[in-house]
Every structure is written in structure tokens, then in C-alpha cells.
C-alpha positions, 0 to 999 in steps of 0.5 A: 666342736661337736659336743653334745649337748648335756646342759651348758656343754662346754668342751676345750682342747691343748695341742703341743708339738715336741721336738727337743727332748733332753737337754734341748736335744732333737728328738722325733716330734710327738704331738700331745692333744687333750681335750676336755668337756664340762657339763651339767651332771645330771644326778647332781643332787639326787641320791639315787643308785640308777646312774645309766645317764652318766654312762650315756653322757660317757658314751657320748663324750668319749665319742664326740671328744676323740674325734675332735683330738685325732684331727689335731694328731699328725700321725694315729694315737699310740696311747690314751687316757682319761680322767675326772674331777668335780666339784664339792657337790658330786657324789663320789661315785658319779665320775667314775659312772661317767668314765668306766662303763661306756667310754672306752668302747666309742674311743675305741671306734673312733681311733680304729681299734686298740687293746686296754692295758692296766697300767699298774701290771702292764697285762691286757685286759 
């Protein structure tokens, strides 16, 4: 797996096959893949404002990640998402500097395209 390289990068993956839906019942098989990277955090410790280092390791995750997932998918993706964590040390706003800002346009690349949709009202954004 081609993670790049943010100091002990590590990246993991899930691929599941369904093929029974409800009650045991045959349904058409979806393939579920998730990825995920753990990577030293390059603001950890520091209080500072200028987080454009995050949106970079976003950028390059969001890229490396979904490449990675479509090679597990039998047919194109008809959805995605996306989601954080960190430990106690983490200031609050560094997983979303990660995630919001430049992640969503390299998955887009990646998968050929595809519109956002805020899941709370259901409208494009």
C-alpha cells in the first residue's frame, strides 16, 4: 500500500462481500471496503493557527487511501465517507483540518467524479 509517508505512516484495510440480506435472504452482493491510516501529527504539541500541513497529509491520504479501496470493489463506489479520531493530546480542531479542506476533491479524482451531499437535508452541495 502506497501511503505516504507522514512519520510511521501506517494504513489498514476491511473488504466484506454481503450476499444475504434479512432474514438470511439472497440479496445483490455489495462489497464494504475501509481503509484507514495512522500517522504522526505534525502539529501534535504545538498551539498554533496555521494547520495547512494537515490539509496536505488530508490531501495525500484521501488520494493514496481510495486508490488503494476501488482495487478491493467489484463494481464503482456509489458512496463514501469519512471520519477521524485521535488520541487525548490532539487539539480539537486538527481532525477536522485533516479532513474537511482537501480531502474530498483527490477522492473525487480518484473515483472519476461524484457530487457531495450533506446527509442531514439531503441537498447538493
Amino acid at each position: 500500500m502506497n501511503v505516504p509517508d507522514y512519520g510511521n505512516s501506517k494504513g489498514r484495510f476491511y473488504h466484506k462481500n454481503i450476499t444475504k440480506g434479512e432474514m438470511r435472504r439472497l440479496c445483490t452482493p455489495i462489497t464494504r471496503a475501509a481503509g484507514m491510516a495512522i500517522f504522526r501529527n505534525p502539529c501534535a504539541g504545538k498551539d498554533q493557527d496555521n494547520l495547512s500541513q494537515l490539509f496536505d497529509v488530508g490531501a495525500g491520504l484521501g488520494r493514496a487511501l481510495t486508490e488503494e479501496l476501488l482495487h478491493m470493489l467489484s463494481a464503482p463506489p456509489n458512496c463514501y465517507a469519512k471520519q477521524h479520531s485521535s488520541d487525548r493530546w490532539a487539539e480539537m480542531k486538527h481532525d477536522p483540518a485533516v479532513l474537511d479542506p482537501e480531502i474530498c476533491k483527490p477522492v473525487r479524482e480518484v473515483i472519476g467524479g461524484g457530487k457531495v451531499t450533506d446527509i442531514l437535508t439531503n441537498a447538493s452541495v
